[in-house]
C-alpha positions as CSV (number, residue, x, y, z in Angstrom):
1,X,0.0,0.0,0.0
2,X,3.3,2.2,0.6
3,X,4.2,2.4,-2.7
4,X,0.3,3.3,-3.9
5,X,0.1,6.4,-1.8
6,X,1.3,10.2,-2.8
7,X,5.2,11.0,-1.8
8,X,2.9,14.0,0.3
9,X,2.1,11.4,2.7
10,X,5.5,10.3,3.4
11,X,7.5,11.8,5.8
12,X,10.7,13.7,5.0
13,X,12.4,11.6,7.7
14,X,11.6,8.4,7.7
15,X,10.2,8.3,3.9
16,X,7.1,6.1,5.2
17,X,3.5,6.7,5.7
18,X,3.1,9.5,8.1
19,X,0.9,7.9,11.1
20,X,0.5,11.5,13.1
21,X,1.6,14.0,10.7
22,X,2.8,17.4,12.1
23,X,3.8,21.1,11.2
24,X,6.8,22.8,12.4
25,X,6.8,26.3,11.8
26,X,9.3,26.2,8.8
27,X,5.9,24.8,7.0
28,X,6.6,21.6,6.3
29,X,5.0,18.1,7.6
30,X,6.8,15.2,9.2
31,X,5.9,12.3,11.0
32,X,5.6,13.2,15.1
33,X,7.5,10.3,16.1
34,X,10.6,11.1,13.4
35,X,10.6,14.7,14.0
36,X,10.7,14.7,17.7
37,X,13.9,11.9,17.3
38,X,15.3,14.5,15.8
39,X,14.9,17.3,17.6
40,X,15.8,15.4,21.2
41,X,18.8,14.7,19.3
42,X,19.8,18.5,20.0
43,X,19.1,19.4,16.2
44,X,17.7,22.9,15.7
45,X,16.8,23.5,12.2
46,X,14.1,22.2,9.7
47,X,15.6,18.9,8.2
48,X,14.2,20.0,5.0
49,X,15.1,23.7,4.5
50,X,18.2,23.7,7.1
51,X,16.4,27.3,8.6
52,X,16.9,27.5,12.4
53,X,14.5,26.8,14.7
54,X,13.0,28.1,17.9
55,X,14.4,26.1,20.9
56,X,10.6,24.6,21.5
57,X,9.2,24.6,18.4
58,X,5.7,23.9,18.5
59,X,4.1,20.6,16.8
60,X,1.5,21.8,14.8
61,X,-1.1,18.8,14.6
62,X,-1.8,18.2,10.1
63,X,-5.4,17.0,10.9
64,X,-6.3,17.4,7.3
65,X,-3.3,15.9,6.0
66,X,-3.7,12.5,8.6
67,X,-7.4,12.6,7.4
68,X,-6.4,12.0,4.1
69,X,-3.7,9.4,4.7
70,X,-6.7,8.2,6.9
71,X,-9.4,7.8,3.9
72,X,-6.5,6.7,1.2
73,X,-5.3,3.6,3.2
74,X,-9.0,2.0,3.0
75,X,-9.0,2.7,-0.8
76,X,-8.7,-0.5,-2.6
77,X,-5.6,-0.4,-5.1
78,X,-6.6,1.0,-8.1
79,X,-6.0,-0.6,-11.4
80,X,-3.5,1.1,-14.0
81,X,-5.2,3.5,-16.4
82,X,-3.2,4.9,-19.1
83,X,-2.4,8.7,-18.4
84,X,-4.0,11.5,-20.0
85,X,-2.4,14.7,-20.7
86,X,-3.7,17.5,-18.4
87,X,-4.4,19.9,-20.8
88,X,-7.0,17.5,-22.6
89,X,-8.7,17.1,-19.7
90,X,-8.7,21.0,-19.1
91,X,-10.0,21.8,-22.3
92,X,-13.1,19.9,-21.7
93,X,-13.6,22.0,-18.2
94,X,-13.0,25.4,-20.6
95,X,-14.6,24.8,-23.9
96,X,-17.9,25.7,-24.5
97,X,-18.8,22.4,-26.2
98,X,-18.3,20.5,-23.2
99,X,-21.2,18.9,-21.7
100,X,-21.9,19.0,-18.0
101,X,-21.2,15.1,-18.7
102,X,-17.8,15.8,-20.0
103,X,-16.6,18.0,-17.6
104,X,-18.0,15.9,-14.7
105,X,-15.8,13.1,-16.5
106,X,-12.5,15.0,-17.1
107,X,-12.4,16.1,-13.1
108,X,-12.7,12.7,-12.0
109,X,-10.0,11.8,-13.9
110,X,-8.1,14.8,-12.3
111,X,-8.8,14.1,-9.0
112,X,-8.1,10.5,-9.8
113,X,-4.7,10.8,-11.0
114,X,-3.4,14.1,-8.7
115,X,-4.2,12.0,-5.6
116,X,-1.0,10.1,-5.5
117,X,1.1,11.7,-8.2
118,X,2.8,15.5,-6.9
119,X,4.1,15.5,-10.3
120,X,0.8,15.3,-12.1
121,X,-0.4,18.2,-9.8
122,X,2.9,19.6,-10.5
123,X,1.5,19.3,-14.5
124,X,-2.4,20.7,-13.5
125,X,-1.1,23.9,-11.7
126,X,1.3,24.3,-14.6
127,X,-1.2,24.3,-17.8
128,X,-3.2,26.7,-16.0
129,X,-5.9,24.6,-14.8
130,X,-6.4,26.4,-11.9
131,X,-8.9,29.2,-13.4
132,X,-10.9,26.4,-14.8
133,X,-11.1,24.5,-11.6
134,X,-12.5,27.3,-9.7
135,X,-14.9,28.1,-12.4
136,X,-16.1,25.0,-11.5
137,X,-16.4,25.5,-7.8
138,X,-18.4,28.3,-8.3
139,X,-21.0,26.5,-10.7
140,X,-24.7,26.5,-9.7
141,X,-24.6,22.6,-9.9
142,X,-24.0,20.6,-7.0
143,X,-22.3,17.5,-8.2
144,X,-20.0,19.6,-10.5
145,X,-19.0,21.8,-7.6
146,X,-18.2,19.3,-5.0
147,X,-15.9,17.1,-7.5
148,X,-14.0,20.5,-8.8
149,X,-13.7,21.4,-4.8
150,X,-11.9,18.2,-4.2
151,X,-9.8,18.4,-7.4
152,X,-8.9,21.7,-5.6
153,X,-8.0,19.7,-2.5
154,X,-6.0,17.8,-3.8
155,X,-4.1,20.8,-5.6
156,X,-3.3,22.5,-2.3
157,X,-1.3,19.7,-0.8
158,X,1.7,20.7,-2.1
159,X,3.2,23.8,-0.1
160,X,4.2,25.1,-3.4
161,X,0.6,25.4,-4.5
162,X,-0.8,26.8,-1.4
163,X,-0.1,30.8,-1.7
164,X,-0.4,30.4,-5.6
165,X,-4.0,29.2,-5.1
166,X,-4.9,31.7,-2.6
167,X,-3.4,34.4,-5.3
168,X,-5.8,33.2,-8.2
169,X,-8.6,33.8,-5.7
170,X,-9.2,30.7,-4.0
171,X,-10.5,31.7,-0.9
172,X,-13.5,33.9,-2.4
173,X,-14.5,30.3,-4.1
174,X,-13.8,28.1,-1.3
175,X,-15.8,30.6,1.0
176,X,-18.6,30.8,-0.9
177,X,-19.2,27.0,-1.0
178,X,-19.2,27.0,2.6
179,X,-22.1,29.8,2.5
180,X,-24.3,27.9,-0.5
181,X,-22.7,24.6,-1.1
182,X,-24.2,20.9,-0.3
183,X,-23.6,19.2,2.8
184,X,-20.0,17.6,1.4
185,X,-19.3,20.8,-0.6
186,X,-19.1,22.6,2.7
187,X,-17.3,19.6,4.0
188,X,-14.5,19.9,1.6
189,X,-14.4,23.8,1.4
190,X,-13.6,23.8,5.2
191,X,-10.7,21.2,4.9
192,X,-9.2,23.5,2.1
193,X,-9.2,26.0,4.3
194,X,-7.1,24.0,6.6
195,X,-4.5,22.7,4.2
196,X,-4.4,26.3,2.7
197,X,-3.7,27.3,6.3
198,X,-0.2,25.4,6.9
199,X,1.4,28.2,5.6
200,X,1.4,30.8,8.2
201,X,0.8,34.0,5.0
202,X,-2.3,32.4,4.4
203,X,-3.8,32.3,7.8
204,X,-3.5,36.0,8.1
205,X,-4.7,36.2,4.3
206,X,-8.0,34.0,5.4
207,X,-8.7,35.7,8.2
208,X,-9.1,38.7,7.1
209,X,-11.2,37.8,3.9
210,X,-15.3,38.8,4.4
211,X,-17.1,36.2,5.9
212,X,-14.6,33.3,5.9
213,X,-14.1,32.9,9.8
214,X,-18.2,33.8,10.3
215,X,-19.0,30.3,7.8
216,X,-17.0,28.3,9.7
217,X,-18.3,29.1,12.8
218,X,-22.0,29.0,11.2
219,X,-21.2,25.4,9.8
220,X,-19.7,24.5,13.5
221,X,-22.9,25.7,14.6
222,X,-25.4,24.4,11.7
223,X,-23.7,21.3,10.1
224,X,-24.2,18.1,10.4
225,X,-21.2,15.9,12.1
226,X,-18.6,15.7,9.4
227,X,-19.1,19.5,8.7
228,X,-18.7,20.5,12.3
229,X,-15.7,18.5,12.5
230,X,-13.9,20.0,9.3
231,X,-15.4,23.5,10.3
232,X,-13.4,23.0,14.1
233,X,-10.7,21.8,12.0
234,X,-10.2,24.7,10.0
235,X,-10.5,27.1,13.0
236,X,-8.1,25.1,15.0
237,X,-5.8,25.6,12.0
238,X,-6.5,29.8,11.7
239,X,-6.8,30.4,15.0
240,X,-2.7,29.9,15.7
241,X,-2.6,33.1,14.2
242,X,-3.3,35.9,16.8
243,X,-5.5,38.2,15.0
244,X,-8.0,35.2,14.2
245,X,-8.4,34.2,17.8
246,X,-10.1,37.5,18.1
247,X,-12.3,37.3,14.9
248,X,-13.5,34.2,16.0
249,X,-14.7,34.6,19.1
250,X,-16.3,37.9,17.7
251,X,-18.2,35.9,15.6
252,X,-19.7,34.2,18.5
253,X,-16.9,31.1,18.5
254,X,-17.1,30.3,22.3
255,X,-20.8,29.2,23.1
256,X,-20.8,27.3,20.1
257,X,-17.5,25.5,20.9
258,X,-18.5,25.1,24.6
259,X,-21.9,23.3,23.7
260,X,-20.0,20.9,20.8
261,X,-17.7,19.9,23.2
262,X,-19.7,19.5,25.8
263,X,-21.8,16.7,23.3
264,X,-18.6,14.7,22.4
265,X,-16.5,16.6,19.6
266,X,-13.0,17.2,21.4
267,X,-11.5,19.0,18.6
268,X,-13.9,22.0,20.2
269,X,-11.8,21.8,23.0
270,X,-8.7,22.1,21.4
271,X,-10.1,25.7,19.7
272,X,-10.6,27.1,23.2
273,X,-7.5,26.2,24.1
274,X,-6.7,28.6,21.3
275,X,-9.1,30.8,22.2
276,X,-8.2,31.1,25.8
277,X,-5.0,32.6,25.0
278,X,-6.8,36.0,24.2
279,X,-8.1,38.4,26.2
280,X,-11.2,38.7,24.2
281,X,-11.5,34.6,24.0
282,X,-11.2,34.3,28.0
283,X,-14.2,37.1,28.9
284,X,-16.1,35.0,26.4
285,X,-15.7,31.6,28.6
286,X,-16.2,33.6,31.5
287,X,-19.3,34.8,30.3
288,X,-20.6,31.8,29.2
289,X,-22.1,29.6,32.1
290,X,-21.1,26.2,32.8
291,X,-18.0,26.2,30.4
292,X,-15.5,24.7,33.2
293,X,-17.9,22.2,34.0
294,X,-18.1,21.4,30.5
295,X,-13.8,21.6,30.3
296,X,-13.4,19.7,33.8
297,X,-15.8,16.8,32.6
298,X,-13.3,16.2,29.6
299,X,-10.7,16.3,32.0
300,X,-12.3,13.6,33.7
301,X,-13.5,11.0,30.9
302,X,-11.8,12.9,27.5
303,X,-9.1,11.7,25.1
304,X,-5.4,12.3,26.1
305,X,-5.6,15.0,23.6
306,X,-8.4,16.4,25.0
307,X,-7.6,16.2,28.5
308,X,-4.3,18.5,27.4
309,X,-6.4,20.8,26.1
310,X,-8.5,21.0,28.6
311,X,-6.2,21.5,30.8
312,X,-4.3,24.3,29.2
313,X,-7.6,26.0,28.6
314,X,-8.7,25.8,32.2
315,X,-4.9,27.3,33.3
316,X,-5.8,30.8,30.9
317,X,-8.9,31.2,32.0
318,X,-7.8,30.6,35.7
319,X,-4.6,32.2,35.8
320,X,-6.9,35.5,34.7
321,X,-10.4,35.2,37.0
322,X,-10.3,33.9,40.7
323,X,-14.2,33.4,39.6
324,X,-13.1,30.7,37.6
325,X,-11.0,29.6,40.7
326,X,-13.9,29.2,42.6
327,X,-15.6,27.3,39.5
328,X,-12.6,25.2,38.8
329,X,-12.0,24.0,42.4
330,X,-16.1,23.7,42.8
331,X,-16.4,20.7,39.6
332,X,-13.5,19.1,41.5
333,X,-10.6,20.3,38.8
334,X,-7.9,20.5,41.7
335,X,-8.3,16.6,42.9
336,X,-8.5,15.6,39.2
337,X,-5.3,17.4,38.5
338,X,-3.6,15.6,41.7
339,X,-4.5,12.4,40.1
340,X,-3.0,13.8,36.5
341,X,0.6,15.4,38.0
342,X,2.1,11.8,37.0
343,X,0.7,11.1,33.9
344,X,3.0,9.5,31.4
345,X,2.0,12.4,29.2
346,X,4.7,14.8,29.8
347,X,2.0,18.1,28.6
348,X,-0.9,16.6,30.6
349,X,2.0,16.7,33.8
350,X,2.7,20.2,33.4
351,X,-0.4,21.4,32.4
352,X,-1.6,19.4,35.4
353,X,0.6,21.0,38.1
354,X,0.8,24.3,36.7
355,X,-3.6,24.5,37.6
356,X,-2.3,22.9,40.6
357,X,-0.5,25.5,41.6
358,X,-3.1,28.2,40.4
359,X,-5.9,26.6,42.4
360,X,-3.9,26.4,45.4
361,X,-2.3,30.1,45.1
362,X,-6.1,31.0,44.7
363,X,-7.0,29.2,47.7
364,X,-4.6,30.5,50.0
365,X,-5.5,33.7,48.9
366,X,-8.7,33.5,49.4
């Protein structure tokens, strides 16, 4: 199955199958377990571009990019199909003979064939296909849409793609399928928001377009399972950028992640975590009652991942209001965290005594 997938999913390391793909912040993606070899070896550059490093760079978690590995590995191999040349294929998007049958056809065969080939996307960006894709995208028909915006996904997994899409206007597309588009549409629109967000220009770019952080926090809020997901996804992804944080939680982020997390969907939790780090985020949680009971009860029952994030969301918000001290310490936060100060997950340990030491600093105030 190795040899069947894209050289994208492969990390730079190792050269296999990425398992838990992550971002450092020279852009690229590598496997967690082979970048974190390397960097306990004392190494302090990106093994790709050789650019220094901070001294704790921070993991960035490629949920899109492990959801894809994720839905390629149950694929079936697919049987050899000779290879069209791209431009045939983009004629029948552009020409004006082409039936809605033909151009329904060639973009299957595009998406086909630039899932495991960079160098056939390599070919599609280069014959200027991209115009033609998101001419598609913004079609009134559904199916034709929703195949063009995963032909688009596919396009944006190579960094080199990323700003060039977001140049030709991909965002304007992409944002108005998640205001108009089909249940999948919006689906697909959200995750290219998140692959278009690895590189740290185009967070700032997205954020700052009309409307695109308010759709994704009406699909967390309106769509069904696999939208909400995608729609967290994306915001987890934007939200590392400062300036989002704030947009996000102006467009009424926090109830809406408090009450999806609070029925199951931990990537929620990791958002506030986000969240919490700004002013604005943290008199949002405040405001909003029962969030720490909500945060504590994933503390208490969640996913390691979401019991970090938990965690770190309950120290902001504590470390800033002795109110939600007095919450914290009321759902039983401080006895959890005892139990948590020797977890084998070195982040859930510090996090762990760090609201330790907040709840107890608060109590002997008090």
């Amino acid at each position: 199955m190795t040899t069947q997938l894209p050289d994208d999913f492969k990390c730079p390391i190792s050269l296999e199958i990425m398992s838990d793909p992550v971002i450092l912040p020279s852009g690229h993606t590598f496997d967690r377990s082979s970048i974190q070899r390397w960097l306990d070896a004392g190494h302090r550059s990106c093994p790709v571009t050789k650019l220094p490093l901070p001294d704790n760079p921070v993991l960035i978690p490629n949920h899109a990019l492990r959801s894809l590995i994720s839905n390629y590995t149950l694929l079936s191999p697919p049987k050899p199909r000779p290879c069209p040349e791209p431009q045939t294929l983009v004629y029948a998007l552009t020409a004006t003979s082409s039936s809605l049958n033909s151009k329904l056809d060639a973009l299957d065969q595009l998406a086909r064939l630039s899932k495991r080939d960079s160098a056939f996307r390599r070919k599609i960006t280069e014959s200027g296909a991209v115009s033609a894709v998101l001419g598609c995208v913004a079609s009134d028909d559904p199916v034709l849409q929703q195949k063009s915006l995963s032909l688009l996904l596919n396009l944006s997994l190579d960094d080199d793609n990323k700003v060039g899409l977001v140049a030709e206007g991909a965002i304007a597309r992409v944002v108005a399928a998640l205001q108009a588009g089909s249940a999948d549409s919006r689906a697909v629109a959200a995750t290219i928001l998140t692959s278009l967000a690895v590189m740290e220009v185009n967070k700032a770019t997205i954020g700052a377009y009309p409307h695109a952080i308010r759709v994704l926090v009406s699909l967390l809020r309106d769509g069904k399972g696999r939208e909400k997901k995608e729609a967290a996804t994306a915001l987890y992804a934007l939200c590392s950028f400062p300036d989002n944080r704030r947009r996000a939680v102006q467009c009424g982020a926090v109830p809406i992640l408090v009450r999806i997390a609070e029925s199951g969907l931990e990537r929620a939790v990791e958002v506030l975590g986000l969240l919490a780090k700004s002013k604005e985020g943290r008199e949002a949680m405040e405001r909003f009652n029962g969030c720490v009971k909500v945060l504590v009860r994933v503390v208490s029952s969640g996913s390691s991942r979401g019991v970090e994030y938990a965690l770190l969301t309950l120290n902001s918000l504590c470390c800033y209001s002795e109110d939600m001290c007095v919450a914290a310490r009321r759902e039983g936060a401080l006895d959890l965290c005892m139990g948590l100060v020797e977890d084998e997950n070195e982040k859930i340990r510090r996090n762990a005594s760090g609201l330790v030491q907040v709840l107890r600093g608060s109590q002997s105030i008090r």
